[in-house]
C-alpha positions as CSV (number, residue, x, y, z in Angstrom):
1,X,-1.2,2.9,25.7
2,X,-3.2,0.1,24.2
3,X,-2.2,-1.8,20.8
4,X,-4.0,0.3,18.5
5,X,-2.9,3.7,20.3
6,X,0.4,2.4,19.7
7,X,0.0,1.3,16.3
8,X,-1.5,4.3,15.6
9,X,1.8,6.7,16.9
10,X,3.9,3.8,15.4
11,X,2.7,5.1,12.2
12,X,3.1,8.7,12.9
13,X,7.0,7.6,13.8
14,X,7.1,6.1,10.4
15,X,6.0,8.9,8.7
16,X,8.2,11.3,10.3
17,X,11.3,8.7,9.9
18,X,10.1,8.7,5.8
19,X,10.3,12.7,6.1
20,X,14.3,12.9,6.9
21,X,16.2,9.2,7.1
22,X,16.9,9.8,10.4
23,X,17.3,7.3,13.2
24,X,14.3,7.6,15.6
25,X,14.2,6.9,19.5
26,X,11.0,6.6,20.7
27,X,9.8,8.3,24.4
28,X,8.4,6.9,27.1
29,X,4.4,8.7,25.9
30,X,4.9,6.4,22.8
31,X,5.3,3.1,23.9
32,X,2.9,0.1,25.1
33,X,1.8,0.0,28.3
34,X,4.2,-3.0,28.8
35,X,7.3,-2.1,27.1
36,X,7.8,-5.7,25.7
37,X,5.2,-5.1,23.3
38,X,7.5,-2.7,21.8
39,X,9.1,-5.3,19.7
40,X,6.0,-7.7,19.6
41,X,3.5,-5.0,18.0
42,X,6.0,-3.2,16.0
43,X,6.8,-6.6,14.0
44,X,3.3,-8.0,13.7
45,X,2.8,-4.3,11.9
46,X,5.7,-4.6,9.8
47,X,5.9,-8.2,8.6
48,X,2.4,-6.8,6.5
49,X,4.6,-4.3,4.5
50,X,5.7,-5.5,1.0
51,X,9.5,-6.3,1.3
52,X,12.1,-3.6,-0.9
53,X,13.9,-6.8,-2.4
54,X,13.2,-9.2,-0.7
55,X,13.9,-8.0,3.0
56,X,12.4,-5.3,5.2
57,X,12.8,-1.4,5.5
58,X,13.2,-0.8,9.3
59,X,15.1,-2.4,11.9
60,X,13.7,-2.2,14.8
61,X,15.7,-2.1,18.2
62,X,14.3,-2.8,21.4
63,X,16.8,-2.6,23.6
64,X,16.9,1.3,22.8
65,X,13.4,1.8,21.6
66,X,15.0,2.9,18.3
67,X,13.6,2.4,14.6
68,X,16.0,3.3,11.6
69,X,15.9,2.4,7.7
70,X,17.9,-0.4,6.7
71,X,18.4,0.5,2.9
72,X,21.4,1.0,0.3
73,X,22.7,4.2,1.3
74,X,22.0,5.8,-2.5
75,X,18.0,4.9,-1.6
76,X,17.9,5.8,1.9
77,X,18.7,9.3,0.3
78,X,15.5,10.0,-1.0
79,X,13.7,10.2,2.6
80,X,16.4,12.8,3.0
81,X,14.0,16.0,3.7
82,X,11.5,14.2,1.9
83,X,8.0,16.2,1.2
84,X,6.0,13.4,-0.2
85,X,4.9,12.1,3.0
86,X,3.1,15.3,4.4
87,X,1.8,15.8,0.2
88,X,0.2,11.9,0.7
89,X,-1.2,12.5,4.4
90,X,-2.9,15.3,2.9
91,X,-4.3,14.6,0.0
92,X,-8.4,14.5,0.0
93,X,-9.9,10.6,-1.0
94,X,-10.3,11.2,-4.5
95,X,-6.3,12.3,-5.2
96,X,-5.4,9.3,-2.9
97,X,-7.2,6.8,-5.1
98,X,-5.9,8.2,-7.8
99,X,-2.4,8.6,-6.6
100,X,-2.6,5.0,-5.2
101,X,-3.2,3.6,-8.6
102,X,-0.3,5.9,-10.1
103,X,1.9,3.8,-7.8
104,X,1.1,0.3,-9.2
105,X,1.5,1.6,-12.9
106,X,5.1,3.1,-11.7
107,X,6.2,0.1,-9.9
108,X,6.2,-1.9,-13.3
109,X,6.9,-0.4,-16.5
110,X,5.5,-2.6,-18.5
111,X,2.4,-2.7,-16.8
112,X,-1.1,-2.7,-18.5
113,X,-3.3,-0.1,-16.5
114,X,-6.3,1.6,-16.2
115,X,-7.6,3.4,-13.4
116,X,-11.2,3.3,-12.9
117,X,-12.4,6.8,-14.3
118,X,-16.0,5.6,-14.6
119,X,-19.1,6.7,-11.8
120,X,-20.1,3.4,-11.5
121,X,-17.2,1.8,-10.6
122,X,-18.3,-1.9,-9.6
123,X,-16.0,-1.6,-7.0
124,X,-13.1,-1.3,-8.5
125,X,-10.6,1.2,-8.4
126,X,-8.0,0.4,-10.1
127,X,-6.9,-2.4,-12.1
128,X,-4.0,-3.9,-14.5
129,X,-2.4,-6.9,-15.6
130,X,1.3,-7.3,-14.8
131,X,3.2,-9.6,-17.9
132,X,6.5,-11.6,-16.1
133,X,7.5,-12.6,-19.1
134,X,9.5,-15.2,-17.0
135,X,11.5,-12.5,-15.4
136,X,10.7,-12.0,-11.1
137,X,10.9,-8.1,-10.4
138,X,13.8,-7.8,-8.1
139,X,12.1,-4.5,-6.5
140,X,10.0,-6.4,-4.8
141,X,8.2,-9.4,-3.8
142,X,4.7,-8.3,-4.6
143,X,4.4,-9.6,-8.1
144,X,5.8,-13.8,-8.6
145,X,4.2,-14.5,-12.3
146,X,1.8,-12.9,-14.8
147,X,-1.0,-11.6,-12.9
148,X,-4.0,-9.8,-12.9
149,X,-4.4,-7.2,-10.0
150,X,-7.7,-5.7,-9.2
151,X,-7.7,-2.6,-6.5
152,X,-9.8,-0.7,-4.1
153,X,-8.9,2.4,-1.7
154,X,-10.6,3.8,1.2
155,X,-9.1,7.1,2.4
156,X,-10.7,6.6,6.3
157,X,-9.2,8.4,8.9
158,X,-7.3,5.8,11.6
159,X,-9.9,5.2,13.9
160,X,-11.8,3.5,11.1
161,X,-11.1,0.3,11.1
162,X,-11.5,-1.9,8.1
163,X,-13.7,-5.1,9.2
164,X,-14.7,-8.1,7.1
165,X,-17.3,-6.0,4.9
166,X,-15.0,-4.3,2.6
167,X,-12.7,-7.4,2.4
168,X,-16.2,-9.7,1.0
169,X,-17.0,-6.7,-1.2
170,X,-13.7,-6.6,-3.0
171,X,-13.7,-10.7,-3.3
172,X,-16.9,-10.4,-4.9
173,X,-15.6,-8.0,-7.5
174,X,-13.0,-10.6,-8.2
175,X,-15.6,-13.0,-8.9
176,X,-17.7,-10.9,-11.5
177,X,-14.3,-10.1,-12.8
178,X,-13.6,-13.5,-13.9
179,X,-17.1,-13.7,-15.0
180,X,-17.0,-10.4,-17.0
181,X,-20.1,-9.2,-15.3
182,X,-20.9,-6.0,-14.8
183,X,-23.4,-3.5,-13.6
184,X,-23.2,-1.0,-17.1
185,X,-22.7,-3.0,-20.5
186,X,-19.2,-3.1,-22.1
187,X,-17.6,-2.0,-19.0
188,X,-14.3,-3.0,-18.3
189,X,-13.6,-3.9,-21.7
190,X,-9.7,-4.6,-20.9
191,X,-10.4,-7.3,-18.2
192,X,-10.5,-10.6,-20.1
193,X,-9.2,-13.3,-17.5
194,X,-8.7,-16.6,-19.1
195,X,-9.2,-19.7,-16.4
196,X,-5.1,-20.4,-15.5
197,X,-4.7,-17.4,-15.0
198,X,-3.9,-15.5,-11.6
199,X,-5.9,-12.4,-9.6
200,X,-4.1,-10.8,-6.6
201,X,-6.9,-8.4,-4.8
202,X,-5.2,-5.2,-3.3
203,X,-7.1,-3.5,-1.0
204,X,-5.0,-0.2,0.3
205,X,-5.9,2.5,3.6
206,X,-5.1,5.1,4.8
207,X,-6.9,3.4,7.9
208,X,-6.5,0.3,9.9
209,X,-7.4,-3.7,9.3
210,X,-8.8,-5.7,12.1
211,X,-7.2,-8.6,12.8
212,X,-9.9,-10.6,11.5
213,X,-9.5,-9.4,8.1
214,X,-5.4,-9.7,8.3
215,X,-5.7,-13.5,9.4
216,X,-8.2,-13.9,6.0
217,X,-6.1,-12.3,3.7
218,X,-3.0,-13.6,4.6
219,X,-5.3,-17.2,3.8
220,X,-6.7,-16.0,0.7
221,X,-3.8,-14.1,-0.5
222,X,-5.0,-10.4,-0.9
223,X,-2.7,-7.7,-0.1
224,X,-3.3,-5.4,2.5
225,X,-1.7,-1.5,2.4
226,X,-1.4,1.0,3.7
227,X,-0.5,4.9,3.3
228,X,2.9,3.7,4.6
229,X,3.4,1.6,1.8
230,X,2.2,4.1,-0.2
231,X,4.4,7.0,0.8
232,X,7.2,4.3,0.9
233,X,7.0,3.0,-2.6
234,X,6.5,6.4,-4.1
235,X,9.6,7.9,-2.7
236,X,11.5,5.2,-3.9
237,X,10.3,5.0,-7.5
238,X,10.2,8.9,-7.9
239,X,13.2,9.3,-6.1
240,X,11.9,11.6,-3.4
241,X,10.9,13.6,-6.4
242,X,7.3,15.2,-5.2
243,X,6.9,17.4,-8.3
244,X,7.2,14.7,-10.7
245,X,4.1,12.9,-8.3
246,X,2.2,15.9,-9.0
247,X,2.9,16.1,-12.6
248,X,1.7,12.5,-13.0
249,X,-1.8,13.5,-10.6
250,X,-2.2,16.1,-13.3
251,X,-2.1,13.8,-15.9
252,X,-4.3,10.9,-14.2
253,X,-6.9,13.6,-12.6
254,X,-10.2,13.8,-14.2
255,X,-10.8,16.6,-11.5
């Protein structure tokens, strides 16, 4: 099995782990071809994930080929027959965008949002600004100060990787962000960036990143997610609570 094969069933492994809390030993079908790389390619996937205050989820254990959740026990009971994974693998491109920007507006209450209902969309598909007020979320260490975020989702299937293309794309909607340019007048009337002040670009998958585009955004400072972080970070702020996800869809939807 070759690094992406792996990473690819790694992810399966985390999806099924997300879907009951339970401790997971992987088989001898689902590991590298050099069983060292267990640990090696497991991490280098996991040290992208956003940390749940300020440490990881799993803990990985090579000496059994084991991953579990390292959480307080009152959050690790939300993956407890959890349905929101399968509902998020499942969803078709427009519900995950949409979904995906429901998540950003949930995991800050008193964020300023607005996801992008309009057919020409610039690029963008979702966007906010997140006010600190001084105060560090201790949920998580994605958001440091007052920010601006600007989003955009690709629902791919796996075996389409995401290559330098999208990642210029979305840095070039950034710029004409700061320069309130846009293709339709008056669009994006709620983006006004003053000079000092900060733009993270997300760019979220329910695909893969080459390595290329990891080593640039780690320079550059955009975050890269996934549908892992996605299913993660919804079960946690909903509480495992699916039908409240789909009450919210209903409400965001222009379907």
């Amino acid at each position: 099995m070759t690094k992406l094969e792996y990473i690819e069933e790694f992810k399966k492994v985390l999806v099924k782990l997300m879907s009951d809390g339970k401790k997971y030993f992987f088989t001898d079908f689902q590991l590298p071809k050099n069983n060292d790389n267990f640990s090696k390619y497991s991490q280098e996937y996991l040290v992208q994930k956003l940390k749940y205050k300020n440490d990881y989820w799993f803990e990985i254990n090579a000496d059994n080929f084991s991953i579990e959740l390292t959480l307080p026990l009152e959050i690790e009971s939300f993956f407890e027959d959890n349905k929101i994974p399968e509902y998020i693998m499942n969803l078709d491109a427009n519900n995950f965008e949409i979904v995906s920007g429901i998540l950003f507006k949930k995991i800050f209450n008193n964020l300023s949002f607005e996801e992008n209902r309009q057919g020409c969309d610039d690029g963008i598909d979702f966007y906010g600004y997140y006010s600190s007020d001084g105060e560090v979320s201790e949920l998580t260490n994605f958001f440091q100060k007052s920010t601006w975020y600007i989003g955009q989702v690709k629902k791919y299937s796996y075996k389409n990787t995401i290559g330098t293309k999208y990642i210029r794309e979305l840095l070039g909607t950034v710029e004409l962000a700061k320069h309130n340019i846009w293709s339709l007048k008056d669009s994006y009337s709620n983006i006004n960036i003053q000079q000092n002040e900060a733009i993270i670009p997300i760019f979220l998958t329910s695909s893969r990143y080459s390595s290329v585009v990891i080593d640039i955004s780690n320079r550059l400072g955009i975050k890269l997610l996934d549908d892992i972080d996605l299913i993660f970070w919804l079960t946690i702020l909903y509480e495992g609570n699916l039908d409240t996800i789909k009450s919210d869809l209903k409400k965001w939807s222009f379907n």
